[in-house]
Rosetta silent file (secondary structure, phi, psi, omega in degrees, C-alpha in Angstrom):
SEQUENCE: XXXXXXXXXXXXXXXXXXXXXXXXXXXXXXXXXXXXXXXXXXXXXXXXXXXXXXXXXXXXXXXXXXXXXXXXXXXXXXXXXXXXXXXXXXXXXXXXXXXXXXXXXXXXXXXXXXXXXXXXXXXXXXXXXXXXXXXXXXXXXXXXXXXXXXXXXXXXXXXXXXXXXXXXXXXXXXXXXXXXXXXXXXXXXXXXXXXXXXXXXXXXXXXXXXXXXXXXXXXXXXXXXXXXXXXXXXXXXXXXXXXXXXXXXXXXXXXXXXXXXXXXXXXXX
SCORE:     score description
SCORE:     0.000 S_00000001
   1 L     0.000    4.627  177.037  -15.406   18.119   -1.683 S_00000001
   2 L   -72.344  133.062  161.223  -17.697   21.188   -1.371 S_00000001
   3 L    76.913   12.116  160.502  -17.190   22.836    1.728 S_00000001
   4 L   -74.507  132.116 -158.207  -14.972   20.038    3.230 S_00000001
   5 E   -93.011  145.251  175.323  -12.245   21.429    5.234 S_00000001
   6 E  -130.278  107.432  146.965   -8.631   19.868    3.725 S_00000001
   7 E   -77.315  143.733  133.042   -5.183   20.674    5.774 S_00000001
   8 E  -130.980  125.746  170.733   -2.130   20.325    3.961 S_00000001
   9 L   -66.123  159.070 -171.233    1.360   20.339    5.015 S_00000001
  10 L    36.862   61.587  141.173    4.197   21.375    2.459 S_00000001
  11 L   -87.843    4.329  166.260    1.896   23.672    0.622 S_00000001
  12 L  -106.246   14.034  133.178    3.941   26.223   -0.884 S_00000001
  13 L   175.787  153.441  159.082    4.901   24.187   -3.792 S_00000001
  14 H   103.175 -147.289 -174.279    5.430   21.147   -5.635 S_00000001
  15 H   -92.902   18.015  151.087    2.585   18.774   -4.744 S_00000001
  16 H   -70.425  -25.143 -172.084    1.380   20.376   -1.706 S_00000001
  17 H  -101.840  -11.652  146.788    0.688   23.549   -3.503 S_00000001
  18 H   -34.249  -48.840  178.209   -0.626   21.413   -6.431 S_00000001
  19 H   -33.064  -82.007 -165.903   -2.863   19.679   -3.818 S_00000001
  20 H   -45.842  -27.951 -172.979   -4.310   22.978   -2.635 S_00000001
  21 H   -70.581  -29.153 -175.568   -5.523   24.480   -6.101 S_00000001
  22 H   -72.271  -64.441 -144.414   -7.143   20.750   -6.976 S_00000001
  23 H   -89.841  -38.409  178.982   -8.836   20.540   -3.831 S_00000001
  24 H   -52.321  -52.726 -168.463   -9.765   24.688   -3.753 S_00000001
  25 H   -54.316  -32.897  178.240  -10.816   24.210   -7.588 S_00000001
  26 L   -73.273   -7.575 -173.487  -13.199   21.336   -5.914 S_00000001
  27 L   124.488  -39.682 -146.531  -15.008   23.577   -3.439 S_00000001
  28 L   -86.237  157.585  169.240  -13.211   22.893   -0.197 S_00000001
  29 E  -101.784  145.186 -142.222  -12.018   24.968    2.052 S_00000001
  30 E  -139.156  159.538 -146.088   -8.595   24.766    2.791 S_00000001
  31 E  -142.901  106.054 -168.269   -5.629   25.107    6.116 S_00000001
  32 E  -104.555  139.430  165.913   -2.242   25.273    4.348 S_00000001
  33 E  -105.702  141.989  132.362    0.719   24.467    6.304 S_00000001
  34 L  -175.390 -159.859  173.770    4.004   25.203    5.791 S_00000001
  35 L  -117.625    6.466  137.018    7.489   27.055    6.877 S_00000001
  36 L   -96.613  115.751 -174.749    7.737   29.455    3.861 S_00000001
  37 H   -63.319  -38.444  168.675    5.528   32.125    4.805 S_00000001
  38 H   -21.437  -71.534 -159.188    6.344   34.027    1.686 S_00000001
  39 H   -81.035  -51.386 -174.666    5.533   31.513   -0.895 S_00000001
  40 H   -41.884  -34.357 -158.927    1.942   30.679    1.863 S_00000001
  41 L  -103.699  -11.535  148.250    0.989   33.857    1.253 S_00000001
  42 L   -96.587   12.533  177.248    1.254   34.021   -1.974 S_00000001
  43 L  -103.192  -14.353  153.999   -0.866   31.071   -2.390 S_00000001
  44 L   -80.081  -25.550  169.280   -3.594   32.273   -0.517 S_00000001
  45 L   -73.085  -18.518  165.743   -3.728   35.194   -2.405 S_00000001
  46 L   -90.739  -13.264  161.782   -3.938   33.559   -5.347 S_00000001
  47 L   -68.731  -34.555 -165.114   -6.490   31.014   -3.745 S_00000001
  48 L   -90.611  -12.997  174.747   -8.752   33.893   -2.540 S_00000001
  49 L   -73.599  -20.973  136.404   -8.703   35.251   -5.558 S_00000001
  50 L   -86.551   -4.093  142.755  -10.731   32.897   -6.803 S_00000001
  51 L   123.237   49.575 -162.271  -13.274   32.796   -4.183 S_00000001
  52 L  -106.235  103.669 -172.461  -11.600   30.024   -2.296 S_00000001
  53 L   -72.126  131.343  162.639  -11.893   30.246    1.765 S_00000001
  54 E  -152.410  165.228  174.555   -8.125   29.028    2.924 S_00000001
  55 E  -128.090  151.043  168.079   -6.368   29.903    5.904 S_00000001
  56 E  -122.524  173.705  169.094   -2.366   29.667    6.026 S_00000001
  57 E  -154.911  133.698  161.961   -0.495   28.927    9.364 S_00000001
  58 L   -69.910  105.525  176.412    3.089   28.723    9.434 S_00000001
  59 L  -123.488  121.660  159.950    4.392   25.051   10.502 S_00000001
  60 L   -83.469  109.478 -164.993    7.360   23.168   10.790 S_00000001
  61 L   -90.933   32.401  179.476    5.601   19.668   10.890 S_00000001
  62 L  -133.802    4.695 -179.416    8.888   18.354   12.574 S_00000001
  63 L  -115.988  144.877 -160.960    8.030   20.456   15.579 S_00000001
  64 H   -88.172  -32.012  154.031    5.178   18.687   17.722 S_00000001
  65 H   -73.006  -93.952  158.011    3.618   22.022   18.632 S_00000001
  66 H    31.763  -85.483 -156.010    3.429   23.242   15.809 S_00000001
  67 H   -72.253  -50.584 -161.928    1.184   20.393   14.184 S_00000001
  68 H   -87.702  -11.348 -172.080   -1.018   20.638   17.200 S_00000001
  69 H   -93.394  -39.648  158.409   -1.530   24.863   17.011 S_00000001
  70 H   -29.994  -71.254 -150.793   -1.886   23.621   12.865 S_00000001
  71 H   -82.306  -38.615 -134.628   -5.300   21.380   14.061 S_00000001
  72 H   -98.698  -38.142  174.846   -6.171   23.945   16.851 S_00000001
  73 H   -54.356  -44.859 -173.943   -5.891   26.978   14.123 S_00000001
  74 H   -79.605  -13.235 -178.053   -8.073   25.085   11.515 S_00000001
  75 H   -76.185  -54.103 -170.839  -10.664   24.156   14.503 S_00000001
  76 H   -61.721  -52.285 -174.684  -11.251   27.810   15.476 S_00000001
  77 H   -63.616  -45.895 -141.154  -11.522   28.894   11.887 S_00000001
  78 L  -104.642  -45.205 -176.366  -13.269   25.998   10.313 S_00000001
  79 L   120.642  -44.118 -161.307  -15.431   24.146   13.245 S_00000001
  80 L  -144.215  172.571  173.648  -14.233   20.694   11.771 S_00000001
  81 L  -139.655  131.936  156.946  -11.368   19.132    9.689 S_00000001
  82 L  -120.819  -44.483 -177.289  -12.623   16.053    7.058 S_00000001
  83 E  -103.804  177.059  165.568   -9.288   15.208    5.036 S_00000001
  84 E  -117.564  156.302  154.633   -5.770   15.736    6.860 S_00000001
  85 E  -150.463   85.676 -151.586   -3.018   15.481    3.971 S_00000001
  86 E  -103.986  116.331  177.941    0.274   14.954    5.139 S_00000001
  87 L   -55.804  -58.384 -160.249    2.141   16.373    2.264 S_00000001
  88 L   -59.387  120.288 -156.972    5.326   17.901    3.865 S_00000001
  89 L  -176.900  148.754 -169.743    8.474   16.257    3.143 S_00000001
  90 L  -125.486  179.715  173.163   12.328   16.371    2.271 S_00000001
  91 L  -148.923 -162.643 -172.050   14.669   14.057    0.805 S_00000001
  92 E  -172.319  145.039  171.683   18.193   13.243    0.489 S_00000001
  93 L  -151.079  123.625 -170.990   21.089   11.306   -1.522 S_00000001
  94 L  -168.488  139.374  174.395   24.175   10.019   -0.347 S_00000001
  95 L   -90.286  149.584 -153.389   25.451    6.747    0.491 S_00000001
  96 H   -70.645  -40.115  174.603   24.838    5.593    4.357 S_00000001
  97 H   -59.512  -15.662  166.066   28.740    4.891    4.800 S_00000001
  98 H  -125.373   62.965  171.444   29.357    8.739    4.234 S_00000001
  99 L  -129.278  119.676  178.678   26.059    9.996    5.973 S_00000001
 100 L  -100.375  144.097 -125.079   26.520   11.431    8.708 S_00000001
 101 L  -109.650   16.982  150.052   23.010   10.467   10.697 S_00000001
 102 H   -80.788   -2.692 -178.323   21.542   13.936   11.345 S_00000001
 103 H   -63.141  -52.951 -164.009   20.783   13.699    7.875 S_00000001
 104 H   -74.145  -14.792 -179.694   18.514   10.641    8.678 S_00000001
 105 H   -72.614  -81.817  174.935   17.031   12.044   11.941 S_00000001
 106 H   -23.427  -86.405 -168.417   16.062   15.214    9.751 S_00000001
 107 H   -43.699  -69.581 -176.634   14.031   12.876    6.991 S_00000001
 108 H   -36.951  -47.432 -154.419   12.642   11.301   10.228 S_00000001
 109 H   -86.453  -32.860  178.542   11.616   14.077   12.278 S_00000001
 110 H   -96.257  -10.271  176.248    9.761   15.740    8.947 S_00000001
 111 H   -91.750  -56.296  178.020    8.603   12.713    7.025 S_00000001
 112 H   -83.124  -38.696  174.437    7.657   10.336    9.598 S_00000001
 113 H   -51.396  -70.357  175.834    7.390   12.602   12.751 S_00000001
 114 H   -48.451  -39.251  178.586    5.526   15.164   11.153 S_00000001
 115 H   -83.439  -26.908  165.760    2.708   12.824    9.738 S_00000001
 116 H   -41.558  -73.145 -171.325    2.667   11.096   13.267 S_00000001
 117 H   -40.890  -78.507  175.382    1.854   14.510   14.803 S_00000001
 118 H   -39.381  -30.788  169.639   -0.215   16.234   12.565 S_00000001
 119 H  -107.325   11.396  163.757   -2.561   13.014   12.628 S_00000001
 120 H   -93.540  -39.399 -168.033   -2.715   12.289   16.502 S_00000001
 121 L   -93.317   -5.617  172.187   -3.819   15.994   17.374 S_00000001
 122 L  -112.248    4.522  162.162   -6.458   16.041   13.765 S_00000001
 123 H   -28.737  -77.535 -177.224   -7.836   12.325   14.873 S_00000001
 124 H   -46.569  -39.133 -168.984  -10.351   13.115   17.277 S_00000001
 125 H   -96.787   21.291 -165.331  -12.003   15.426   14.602 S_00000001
 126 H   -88.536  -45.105 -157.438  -11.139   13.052   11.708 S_00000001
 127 H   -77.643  -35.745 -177.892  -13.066   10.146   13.512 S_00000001
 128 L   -78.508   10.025  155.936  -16.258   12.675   14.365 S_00000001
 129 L  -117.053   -7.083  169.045  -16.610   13.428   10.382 S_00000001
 130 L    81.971   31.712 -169.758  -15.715   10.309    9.441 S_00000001
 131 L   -81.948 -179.944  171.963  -12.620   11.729    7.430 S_00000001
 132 E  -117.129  145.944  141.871   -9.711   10.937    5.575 S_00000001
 133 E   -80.302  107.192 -176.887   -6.550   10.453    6.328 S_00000001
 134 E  -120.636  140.283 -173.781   -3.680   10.930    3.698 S_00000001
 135 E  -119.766  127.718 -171.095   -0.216    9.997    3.860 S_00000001
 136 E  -111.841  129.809  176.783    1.492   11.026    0.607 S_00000001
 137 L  -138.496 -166.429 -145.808    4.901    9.106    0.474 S_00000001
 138 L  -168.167  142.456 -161.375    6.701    7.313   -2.828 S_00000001
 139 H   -22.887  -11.677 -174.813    7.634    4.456   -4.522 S_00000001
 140 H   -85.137  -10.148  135.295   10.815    4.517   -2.049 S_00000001
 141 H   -53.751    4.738 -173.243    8.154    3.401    0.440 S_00000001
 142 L  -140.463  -36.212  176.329    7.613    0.058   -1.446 S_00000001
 143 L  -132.991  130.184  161.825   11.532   -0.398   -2.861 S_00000001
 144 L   -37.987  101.526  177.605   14.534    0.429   -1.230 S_00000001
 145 L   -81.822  114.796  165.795   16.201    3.326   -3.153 S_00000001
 146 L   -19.822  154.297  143.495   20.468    3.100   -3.252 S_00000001
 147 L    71.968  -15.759 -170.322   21.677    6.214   -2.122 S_00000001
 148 L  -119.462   43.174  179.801   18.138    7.544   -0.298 S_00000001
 149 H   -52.247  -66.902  146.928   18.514    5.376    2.737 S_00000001
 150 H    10.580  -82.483 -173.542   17.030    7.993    4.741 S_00000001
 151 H   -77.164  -70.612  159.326   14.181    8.970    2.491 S_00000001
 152 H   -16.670  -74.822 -170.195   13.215    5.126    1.991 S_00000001
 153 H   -46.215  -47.358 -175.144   13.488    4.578    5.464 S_00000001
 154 H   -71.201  -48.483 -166.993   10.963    7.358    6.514 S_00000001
 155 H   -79.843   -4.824  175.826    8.501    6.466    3.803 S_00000001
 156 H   -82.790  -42.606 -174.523    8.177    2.567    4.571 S_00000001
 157 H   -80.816   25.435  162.175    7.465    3.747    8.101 S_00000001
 158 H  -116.494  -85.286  145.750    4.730    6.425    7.431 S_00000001
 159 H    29.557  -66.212  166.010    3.313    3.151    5.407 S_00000001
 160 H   -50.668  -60.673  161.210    3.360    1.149    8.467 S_00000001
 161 H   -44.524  -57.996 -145.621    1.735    3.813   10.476 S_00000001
 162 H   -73.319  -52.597  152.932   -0.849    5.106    8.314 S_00000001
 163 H     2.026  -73.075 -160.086   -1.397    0.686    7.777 S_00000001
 164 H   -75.851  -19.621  174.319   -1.808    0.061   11.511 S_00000001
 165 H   -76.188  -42.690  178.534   -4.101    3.037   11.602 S_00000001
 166 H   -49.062  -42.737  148.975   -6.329    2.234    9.291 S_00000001
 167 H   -31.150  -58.776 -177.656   -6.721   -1.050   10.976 S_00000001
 168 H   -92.729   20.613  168.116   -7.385   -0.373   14.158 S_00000001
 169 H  -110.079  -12.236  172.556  -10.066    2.184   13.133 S_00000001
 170 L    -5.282  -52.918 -143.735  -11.827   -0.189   10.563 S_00000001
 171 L  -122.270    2.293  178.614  -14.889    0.232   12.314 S_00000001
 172 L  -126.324   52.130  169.079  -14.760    3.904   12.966 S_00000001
 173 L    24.776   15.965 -167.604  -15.477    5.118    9.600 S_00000001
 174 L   -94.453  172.977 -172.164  -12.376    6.949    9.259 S_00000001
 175 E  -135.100  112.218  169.344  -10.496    6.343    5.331 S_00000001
 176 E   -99.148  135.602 -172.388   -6.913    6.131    5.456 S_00000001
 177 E  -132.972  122.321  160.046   -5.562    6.663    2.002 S_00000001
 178 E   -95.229  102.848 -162.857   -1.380    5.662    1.259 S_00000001
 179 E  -120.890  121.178  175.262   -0.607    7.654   -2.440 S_00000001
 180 L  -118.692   71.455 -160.189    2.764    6.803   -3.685 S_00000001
 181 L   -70.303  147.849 -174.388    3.591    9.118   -6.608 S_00000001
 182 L   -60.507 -140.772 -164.443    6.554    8.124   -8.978 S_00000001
 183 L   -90.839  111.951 -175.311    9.255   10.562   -9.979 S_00000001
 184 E  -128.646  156.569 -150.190    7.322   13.519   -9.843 S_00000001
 185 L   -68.548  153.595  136.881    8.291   17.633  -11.727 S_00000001
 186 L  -170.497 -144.860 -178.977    8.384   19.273   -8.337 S_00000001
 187 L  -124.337    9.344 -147.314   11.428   21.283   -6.204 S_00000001
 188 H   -98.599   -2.656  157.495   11.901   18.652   -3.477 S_00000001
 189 H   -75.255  -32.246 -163.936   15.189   17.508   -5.243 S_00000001
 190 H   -83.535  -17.162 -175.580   16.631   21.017   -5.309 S_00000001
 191 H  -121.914   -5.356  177.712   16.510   21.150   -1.633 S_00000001
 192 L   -31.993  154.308  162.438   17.260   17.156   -1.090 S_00000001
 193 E  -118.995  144.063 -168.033   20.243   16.864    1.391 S_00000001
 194 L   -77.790 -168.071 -155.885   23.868   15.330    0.836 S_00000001
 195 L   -67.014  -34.178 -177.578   25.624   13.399    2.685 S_00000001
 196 L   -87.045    1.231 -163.545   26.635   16.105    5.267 S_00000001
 197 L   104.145  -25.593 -171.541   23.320   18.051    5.356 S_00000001
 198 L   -66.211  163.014 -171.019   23.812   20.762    3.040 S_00000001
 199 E  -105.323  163.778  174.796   21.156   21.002    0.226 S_00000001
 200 L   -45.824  -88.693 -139.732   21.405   19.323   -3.222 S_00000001
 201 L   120.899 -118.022  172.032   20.971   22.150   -5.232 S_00000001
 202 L  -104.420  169.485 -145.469   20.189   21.413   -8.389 S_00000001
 203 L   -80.853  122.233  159.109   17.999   18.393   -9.607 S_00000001
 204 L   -54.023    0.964 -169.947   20.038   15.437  -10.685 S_00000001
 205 L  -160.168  160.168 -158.769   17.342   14.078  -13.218 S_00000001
 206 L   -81.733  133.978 -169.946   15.208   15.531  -15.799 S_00000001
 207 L   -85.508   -1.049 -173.295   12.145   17.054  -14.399 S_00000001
 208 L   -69.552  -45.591 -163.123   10.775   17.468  -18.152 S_00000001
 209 L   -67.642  -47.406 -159.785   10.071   13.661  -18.038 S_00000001
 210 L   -84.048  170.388  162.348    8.531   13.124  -14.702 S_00000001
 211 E   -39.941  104.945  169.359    4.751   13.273  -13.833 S_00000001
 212 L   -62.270  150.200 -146.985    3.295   16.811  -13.374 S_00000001
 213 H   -79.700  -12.069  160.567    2.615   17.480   -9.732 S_00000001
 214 H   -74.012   -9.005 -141.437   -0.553   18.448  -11.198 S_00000001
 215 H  -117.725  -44.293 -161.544   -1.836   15.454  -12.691 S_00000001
 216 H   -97.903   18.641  123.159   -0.646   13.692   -8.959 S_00000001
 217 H   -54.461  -73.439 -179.228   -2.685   16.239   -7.276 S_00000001
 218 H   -84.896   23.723  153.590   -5.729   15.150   -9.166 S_00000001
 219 L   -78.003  -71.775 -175.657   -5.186   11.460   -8.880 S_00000001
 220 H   -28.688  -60.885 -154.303   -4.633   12.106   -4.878 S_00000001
 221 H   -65.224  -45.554  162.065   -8.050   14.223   -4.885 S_00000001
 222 H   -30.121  -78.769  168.106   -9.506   11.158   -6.973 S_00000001
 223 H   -15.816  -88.010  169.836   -8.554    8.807   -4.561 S_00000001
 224 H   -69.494   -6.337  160.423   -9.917   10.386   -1.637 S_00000001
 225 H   -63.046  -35.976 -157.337  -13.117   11.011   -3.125 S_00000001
 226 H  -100.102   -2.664 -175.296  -13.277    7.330   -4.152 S_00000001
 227 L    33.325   77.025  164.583  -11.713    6.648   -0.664 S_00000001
 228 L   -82.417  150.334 -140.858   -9.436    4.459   -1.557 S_00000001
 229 L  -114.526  -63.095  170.287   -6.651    2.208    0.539 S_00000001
 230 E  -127.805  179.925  177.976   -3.596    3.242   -1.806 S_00000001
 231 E  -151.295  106.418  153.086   -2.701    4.798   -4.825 S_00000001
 232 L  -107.557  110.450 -123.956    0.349    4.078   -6.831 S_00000001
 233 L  -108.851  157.282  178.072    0.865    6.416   -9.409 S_00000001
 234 L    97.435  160.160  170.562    3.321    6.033  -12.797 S_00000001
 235 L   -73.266 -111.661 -167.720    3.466    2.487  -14.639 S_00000001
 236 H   -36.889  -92.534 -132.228    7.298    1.470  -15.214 S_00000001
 237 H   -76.848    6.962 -116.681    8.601    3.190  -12.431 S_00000001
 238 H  -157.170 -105.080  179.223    5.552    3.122  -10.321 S_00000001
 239 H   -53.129  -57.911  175.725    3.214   -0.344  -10.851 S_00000001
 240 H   -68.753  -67.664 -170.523    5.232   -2.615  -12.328 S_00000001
 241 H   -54.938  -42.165 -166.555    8.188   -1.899  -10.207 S_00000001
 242 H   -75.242  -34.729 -164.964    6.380   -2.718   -6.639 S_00000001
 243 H   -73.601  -43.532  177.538    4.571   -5.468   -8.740 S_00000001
 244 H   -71.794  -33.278 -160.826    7.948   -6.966   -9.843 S_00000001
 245 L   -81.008   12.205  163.127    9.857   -6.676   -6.475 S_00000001
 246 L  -106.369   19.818  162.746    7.415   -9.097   -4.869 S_00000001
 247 L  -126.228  -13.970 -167.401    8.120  -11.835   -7.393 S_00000001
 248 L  -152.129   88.984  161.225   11.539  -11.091   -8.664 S_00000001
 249 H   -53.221  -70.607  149.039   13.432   -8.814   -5.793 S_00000001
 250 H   -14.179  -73.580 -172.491   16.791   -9.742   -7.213 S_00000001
 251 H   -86.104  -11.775  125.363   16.475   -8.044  -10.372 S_00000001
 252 H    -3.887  -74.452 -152.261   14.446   -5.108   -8.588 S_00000001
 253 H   -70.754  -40.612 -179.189   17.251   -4.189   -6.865 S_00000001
 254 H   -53.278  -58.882 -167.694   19.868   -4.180   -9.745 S_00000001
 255 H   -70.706   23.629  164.055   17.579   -2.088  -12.180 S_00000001
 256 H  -107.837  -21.798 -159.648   17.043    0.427   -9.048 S_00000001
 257 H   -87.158  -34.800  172.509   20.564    0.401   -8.505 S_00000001
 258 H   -65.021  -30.191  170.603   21.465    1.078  -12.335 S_00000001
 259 H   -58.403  -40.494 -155.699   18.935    3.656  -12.128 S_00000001
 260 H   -96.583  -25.199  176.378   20.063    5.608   -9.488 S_00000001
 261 H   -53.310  -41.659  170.056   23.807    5.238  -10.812 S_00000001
 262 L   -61.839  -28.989 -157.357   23.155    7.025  -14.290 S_00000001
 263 L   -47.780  175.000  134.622   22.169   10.460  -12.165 S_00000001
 264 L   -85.795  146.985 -171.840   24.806   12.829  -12.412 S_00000001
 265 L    54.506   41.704  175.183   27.222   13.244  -10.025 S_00000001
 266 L   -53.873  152.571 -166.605   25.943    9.787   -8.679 S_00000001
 267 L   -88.788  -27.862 -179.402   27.558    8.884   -4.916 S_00000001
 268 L   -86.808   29.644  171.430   28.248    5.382   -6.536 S_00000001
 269 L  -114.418    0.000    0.000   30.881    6.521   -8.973 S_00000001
């Protein structure tokens, strides 16, 4: 990755800012997106501090400008873009009979919307380096989670997409990579939204347990070196589960549903 330019969206924290230090620590130089400037800015300063060339730009990757001033900002600085990594992403838990459906529009416009954007306006220079494309979404792209209708919903369709692109570009040397990390230590529970919009708060499940966001930063980094088609990261929750629900669906869905049920303050009690 020396001297390979890397954007990533939702880079002030969790495993976008995990991302950036893996892929700085690698050489590259790196175009952080995200809408806390605060927290950008203190991640470049702590990037530059270690000799690391990054640029930050603020972007809401649910705004379509944005995403395209994002590609035009890393073009001016850098000359080229080789990976894209769309990072940025929210979540949500409620059950869809008491959701009211700006919830799901939100998770759309920043999960799926945002990786739409951000990779139609870095394309053109994706295809002339022969780059990668990464969409990082989660096992709720491969099994329906209870209660994250939403969140599910966004990441099987960023799936589809990043799929059909890779397809029709076969032949254009570009590397689409889909990395679907398990239950991973990060903040994006703390800001998840309930059924009315309002955020979560605090994290319904123990964050002690899950996969550090470092360790799925330097699988992801792995990956795209080894250019790879997907990545699904965690065993039980992680291999084995997409590996069971395509022979035994039926019990998939119970043990997702018992899963999701134990949280505290669960929507199904």
């Amino acid at each position: 990755m020396q001297n390979k330019v890397v954007i990533i969206t939702g880079a002030s924290s969790g495993i976008g800012k995990a991302l950036a230090e893996e892929f700085g620590s690698r050489g590259a130089k790196l175009v952080l997106a995200a809408r806390t400037t605060e927290k950008l800015q203190e991640l470049t300063l702590k990037l530059n501090a270690k000799g690391v060339e990054t640029l930050a730009v603020k972007t809401d990757v649910s705004i379509e400008t944005d995403c395209s001033n994002l590609v035009k900002a890393a073009i001016e600085k850098f000359g080229k873009i080789d990976v894209l990594i769309n990072n940025a992403g929210i979540s949500m838990r409620a059950l869809f009979r008491d959701l009211d459906l700006k919830v799901i529009h939100s998770l759309m416009d920043v999960n799926f919307w945002g990786t739409v954007y951000c990779t139609k306006y870095a394309l053109p220079y994706l295809l002339q380096s022969k780059g990668s494309v990464v969409g990082v979404i989660s096992i709720a792209g491969y099994i329906g989670l209870p209660g994250r209708t939403g969140y599910s919903a966004s990441k099987f369709a960023i799936r589809g997409f990043l799929d059909t692109l890779r397809v029709e570009n076969m032949n254009n040397g570009l590397h689409v990579l889909v990395a679907a990390p398990g239950f991973t230590a990060s903040n994006i529970r703390h800001v998840a939204l309930t059924a009315d919009g309002s955020l979560q708060g605090e994290t319904p499940r123990d964050e002690a347990k899950m996969m550090p966001a470092a360790v799925v930063a330097r699988k992801i980094a792995q990956a795209v070196v080894k250019r790879k088609r997907t990545l699904i990261l965690t065993f039980v929750e992680g291999k084995l589960a997409v590996l069971l629900s395509k022979f035994f669906p039926h019990w998939v869905d119970k043990m997702s549903y018992k899963l999701m049920a134990k949280e505290p303050d669960s929507p199904f009690k």
